[in-house]
C-alpha positions in Angstrom: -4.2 -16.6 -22.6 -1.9 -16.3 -19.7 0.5 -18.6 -18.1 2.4 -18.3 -15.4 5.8 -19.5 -14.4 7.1 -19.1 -10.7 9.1 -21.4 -8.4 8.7 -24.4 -7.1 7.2 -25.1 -3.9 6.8 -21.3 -3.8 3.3 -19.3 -2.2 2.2 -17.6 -5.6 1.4 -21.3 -6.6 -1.7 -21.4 -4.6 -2.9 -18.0 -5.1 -2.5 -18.3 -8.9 -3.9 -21.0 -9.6 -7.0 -20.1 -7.5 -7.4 -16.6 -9.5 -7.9 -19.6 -12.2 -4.7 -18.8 -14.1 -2.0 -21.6 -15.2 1.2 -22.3 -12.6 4.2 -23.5 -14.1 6.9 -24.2 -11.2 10.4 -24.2 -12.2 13.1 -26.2 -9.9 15.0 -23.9 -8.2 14.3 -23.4 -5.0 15.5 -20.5 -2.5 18.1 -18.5 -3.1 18.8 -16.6 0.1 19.4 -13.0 0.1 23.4 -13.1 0.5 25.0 -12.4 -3.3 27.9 -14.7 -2.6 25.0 -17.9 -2.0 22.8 -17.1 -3.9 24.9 -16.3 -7.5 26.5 -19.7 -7.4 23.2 -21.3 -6.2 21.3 -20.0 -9.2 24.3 -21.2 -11.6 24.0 -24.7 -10.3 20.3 -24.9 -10.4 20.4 -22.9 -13.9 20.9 -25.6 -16.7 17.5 -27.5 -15.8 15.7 -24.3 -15.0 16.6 -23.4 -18.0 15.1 -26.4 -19.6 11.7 -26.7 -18.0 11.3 -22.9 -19.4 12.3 -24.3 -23.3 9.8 -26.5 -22.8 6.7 -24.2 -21.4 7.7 -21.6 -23.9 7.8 -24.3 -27.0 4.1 -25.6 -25.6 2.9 -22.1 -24.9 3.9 -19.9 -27.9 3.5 -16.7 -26.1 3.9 -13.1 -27.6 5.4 -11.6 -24.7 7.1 -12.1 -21.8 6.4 -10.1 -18.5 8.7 -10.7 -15.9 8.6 -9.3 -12.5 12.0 -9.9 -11.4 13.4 -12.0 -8.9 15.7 -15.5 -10.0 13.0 -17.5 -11.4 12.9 -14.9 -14.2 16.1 -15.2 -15.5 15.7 -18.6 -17.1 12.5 -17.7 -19.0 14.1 -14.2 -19.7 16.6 -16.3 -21.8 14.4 -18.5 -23.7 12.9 -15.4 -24.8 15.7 -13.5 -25.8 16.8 -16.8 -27.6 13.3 -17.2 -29.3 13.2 -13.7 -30.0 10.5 -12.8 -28.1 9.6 -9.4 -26.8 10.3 -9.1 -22.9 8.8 -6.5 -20.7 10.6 -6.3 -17.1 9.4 -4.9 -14.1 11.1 -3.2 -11.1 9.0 -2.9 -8.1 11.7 -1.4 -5.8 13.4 1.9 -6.1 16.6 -0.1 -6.6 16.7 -2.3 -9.1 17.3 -6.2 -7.8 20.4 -8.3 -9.6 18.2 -10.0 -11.7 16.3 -7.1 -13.3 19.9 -5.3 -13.4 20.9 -8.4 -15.8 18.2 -8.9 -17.7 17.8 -5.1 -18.2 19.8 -4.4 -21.4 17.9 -7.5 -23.0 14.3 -6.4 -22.3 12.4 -4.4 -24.8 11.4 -1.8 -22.3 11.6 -2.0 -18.2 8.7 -0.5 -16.1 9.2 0.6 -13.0 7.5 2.1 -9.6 9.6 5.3 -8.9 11.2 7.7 -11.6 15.2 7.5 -10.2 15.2 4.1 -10.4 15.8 4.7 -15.0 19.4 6.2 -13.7 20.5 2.9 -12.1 19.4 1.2 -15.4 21.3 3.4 -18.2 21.5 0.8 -20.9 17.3 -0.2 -20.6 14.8 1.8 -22.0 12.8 2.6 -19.3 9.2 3.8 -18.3 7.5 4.7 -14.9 4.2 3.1 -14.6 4.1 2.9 -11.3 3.4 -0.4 -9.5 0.1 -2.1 -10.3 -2.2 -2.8 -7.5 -5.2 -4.8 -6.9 -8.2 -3.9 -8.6 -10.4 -4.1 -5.0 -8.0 -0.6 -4.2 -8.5 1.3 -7.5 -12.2 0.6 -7.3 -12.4 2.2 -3.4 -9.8 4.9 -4.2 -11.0 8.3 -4.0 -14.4 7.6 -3.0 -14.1 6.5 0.3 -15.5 9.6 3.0 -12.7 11.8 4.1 -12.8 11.2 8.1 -13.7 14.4 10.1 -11.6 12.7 12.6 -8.8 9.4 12.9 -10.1 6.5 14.9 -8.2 3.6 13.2 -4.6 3.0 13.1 -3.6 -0.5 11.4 -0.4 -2.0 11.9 0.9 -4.4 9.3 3.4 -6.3 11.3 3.1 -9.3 9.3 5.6 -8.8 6.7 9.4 -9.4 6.2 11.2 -9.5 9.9 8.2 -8.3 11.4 9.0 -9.8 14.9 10.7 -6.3 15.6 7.4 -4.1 14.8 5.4 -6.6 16.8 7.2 -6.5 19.9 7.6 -2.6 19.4 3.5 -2.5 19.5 3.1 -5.0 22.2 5.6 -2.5 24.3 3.3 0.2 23.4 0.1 -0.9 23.7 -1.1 0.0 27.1 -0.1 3.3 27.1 -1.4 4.1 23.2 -4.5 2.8 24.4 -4.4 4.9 27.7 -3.4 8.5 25.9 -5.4 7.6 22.8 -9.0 6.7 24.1 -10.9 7.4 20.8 -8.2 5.5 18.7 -9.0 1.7 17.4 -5.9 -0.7 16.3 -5.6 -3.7 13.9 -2.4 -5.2 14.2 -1.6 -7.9 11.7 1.0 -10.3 12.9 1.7 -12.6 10.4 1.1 -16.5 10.8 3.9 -17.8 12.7 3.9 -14.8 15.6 0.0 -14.8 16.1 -0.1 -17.0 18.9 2.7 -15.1 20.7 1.0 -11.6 19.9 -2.3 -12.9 20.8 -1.2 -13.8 24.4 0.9 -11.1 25.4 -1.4 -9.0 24.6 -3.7 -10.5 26.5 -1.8 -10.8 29.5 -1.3 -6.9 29.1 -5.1 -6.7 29.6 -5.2 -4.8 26.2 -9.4 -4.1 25.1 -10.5 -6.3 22.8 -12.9 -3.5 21.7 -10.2 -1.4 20.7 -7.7 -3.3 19.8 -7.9 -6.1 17.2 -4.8 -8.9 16.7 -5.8 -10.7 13.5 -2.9 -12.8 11.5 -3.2 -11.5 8.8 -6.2 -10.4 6.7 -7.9 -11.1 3.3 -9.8 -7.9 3.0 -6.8 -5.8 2.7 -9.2 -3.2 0.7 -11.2 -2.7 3.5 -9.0 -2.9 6.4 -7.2 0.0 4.4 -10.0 1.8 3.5 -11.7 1.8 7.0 -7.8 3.0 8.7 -6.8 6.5 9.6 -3.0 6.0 9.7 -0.8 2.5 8.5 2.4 1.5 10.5 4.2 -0.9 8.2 7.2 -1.8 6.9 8.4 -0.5 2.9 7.6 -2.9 0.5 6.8 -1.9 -2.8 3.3 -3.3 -3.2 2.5 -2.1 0.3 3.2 1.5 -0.5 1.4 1.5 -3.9 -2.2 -0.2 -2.1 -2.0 2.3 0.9 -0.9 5.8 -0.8 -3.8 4.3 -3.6 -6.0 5.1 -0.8 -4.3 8.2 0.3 -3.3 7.3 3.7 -0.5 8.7 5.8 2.3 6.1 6.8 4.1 5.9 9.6 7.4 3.5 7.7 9.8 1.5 9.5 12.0 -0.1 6.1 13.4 -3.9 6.8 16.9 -2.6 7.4 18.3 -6.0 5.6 18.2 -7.4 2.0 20.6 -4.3 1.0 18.4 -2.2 2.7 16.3 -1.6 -0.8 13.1 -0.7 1.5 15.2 2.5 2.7 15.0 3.5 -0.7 11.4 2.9 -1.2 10.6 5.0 2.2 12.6 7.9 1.4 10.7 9.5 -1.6 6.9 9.4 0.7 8.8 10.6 3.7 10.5 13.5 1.2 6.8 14.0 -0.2 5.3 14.6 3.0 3.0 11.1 2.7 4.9 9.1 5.6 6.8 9.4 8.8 10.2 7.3 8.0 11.8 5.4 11.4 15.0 3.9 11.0 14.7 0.1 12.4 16.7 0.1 15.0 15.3 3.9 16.1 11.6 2.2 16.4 10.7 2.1 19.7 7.5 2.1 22.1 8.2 5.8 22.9 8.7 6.9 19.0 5.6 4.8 17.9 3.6 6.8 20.8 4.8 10.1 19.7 4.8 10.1 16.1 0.9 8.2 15.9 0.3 11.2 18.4 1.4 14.1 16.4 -0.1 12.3 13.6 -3.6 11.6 15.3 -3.4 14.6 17.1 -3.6 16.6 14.4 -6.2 16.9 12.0 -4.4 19.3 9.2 -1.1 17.3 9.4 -2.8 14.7 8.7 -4.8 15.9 5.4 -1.8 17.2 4.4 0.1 13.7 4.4 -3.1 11.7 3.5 -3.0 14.3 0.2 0.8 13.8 -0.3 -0.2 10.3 -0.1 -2.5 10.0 -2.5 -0.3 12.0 -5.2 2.5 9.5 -5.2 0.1 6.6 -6.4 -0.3 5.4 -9.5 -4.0 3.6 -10.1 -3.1 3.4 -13.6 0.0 1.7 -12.9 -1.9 -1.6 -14.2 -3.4 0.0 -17.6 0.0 1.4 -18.1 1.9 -2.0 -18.0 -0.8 -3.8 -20.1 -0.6 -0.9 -22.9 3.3 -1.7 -22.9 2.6 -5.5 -23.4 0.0 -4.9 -26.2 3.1 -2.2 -27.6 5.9 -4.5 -27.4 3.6 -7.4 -28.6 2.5 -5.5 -31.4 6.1 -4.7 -32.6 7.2 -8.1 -32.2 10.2 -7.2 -30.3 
């Protein structure tokens, strides 16, 4: 049995509860992204946090904890250390966020997505799993056909501060159109810039045969599969589905929230898997010429699609499950 405990009023309520697993919501609301806010925010909102977790653990009983990190785990992270009950953490990011960096020393064991991160966490015991993805990916990775040539590029511009990459493409767009005539484009937005996208790009008189503006998409598998190239920003899960699927990366990291995403780029980038464009250098010129040398060239790009593929992990998820049945077993 599983349950799981998030925040409040937070997205993975919906999306848990439909994979038809228990939500638990504890109060405390958004932290921000600034350490002197957020620190005295999660103090303040601790105590009851704190409480509601006593009481899922006492109903619950569970024989492990895994926690993810972010602020809604440290609450349950200290029930369980209080309870004596085994803790597995989880770093997603090269650089370990302020909660996992607290809770490290009291977790049995700490899994993370890239090997450096184990030197940022000297008092853990740690172990790169790498970072589990959806099984839709592992199930279509490897066995999709190896494209003689690339005639999809998909743009994820719907992530965090995404405004930047979509205005960037939207720049571009006639003219990658014009010197690409054999290239296709999916640009996810997000939600709340669709509308803008959608008419802009419209104005610009961009082919809707070519060029597809969808919000965002549900079928990430497929999109993924079906794409030649990715432009996206560095987010941990993001680079674990696409290199899953071996596919070269043009990266543009979120140059805020202590510019972890930086970190997350630089080890594809130094692999070979991904171009790596500083924010504030990502422009409708560089987007043109690096999906140009890219698309332009078919052994560049096996070469990165190959580097791609060797930084996944698609036993990242077996991995973590055989350290919870571990720790479990051990009882702590």
């Amino acid at each position: 049995m599983v349950t799981y405990v998030g925040r409040s009023g937070g997205p993975e309520a919906r999306i848990v509860q439909a994979a038809g697993i228990e939500f638990v919501g504890l109060s405390l609301g958004r932290m921000g992204s600034s350490r002197l806010t957020a620190t005295p925010r999660l103090l303040t909102r601790l105590p009851l946090a704190y409480q509601q977790a006593r009481l899922v653990m006492t109903r619950f009983r569970p024989d492990v904890v895994l926690a993810t990190g972010g602020y809604v785990s440290v609450p349950v992270a200290l029930v369980a250390e209080r309870r004596r009950i085994p803790l597995l953490l989880m770093e997603q990011n090269a650089l370990p966020g302020r909660a996992v960096s607290w809770l490290a020393r009291r977790a049995a064991t700490v899994a993370t997505s890239f090997p450096g991160t184990a030197e940022l966490l000297p008092r853990a015991r740690v172990v790169c799993t790498g970072n589990p993805v959806r099984r839709q990916f592992t199930e279509v990775a490897g066995s999709q056909a190896d494209p003689s040539s690339v005639s999809t590029l998909l743009i994820m511009g719907g992530s965090q501060g995404a405004r930047h990459i979509n205005d960037v493409v939207l720049e571009a767009l006639p003219r990658l159109l014009e010197l690409q005539p054999r290239l296709s484009i999916i640009h996810l937005t997000g939600l709340s810039d669709h509308s803008r996208v959608a008419r802009v790009a419209a104005e610009l008189g961009a082919e809707s045969s070519r060029y597809r503006c969808l919000p965002f998409s549900d079928r990430m598998a497929v999109e993924l599969t079906a794409a030649g190239v990715v432009v996206m920003r560095a987010g941990a899960s993001s680079l674990a589905e696409v290199s899953c699927l071996g596919k070269p990366m043009i990266l543009v990291p979120y140059p805020h929230a202590g510019n972890h995403q930086m970190a997350n780029a630089a080890p594809f980038a130094e692999a070979g898997a991904a171009v790596l464009i500083e924010d504030a250098e990502f422009t409708a010129e560089r987007l043109l010429d690096e999906v140009g040398k890219v698309v332009g060239d078919p052994e560049r790009w096996h070469e990165m699609s190959e580097a791609s593929r060797r930084m996944s992990h698609p036993g990242a998820a077996i991995c973590v499950s055989d350290l919870l049945a571990q720790i479990a077993g051990k009882g702590g």
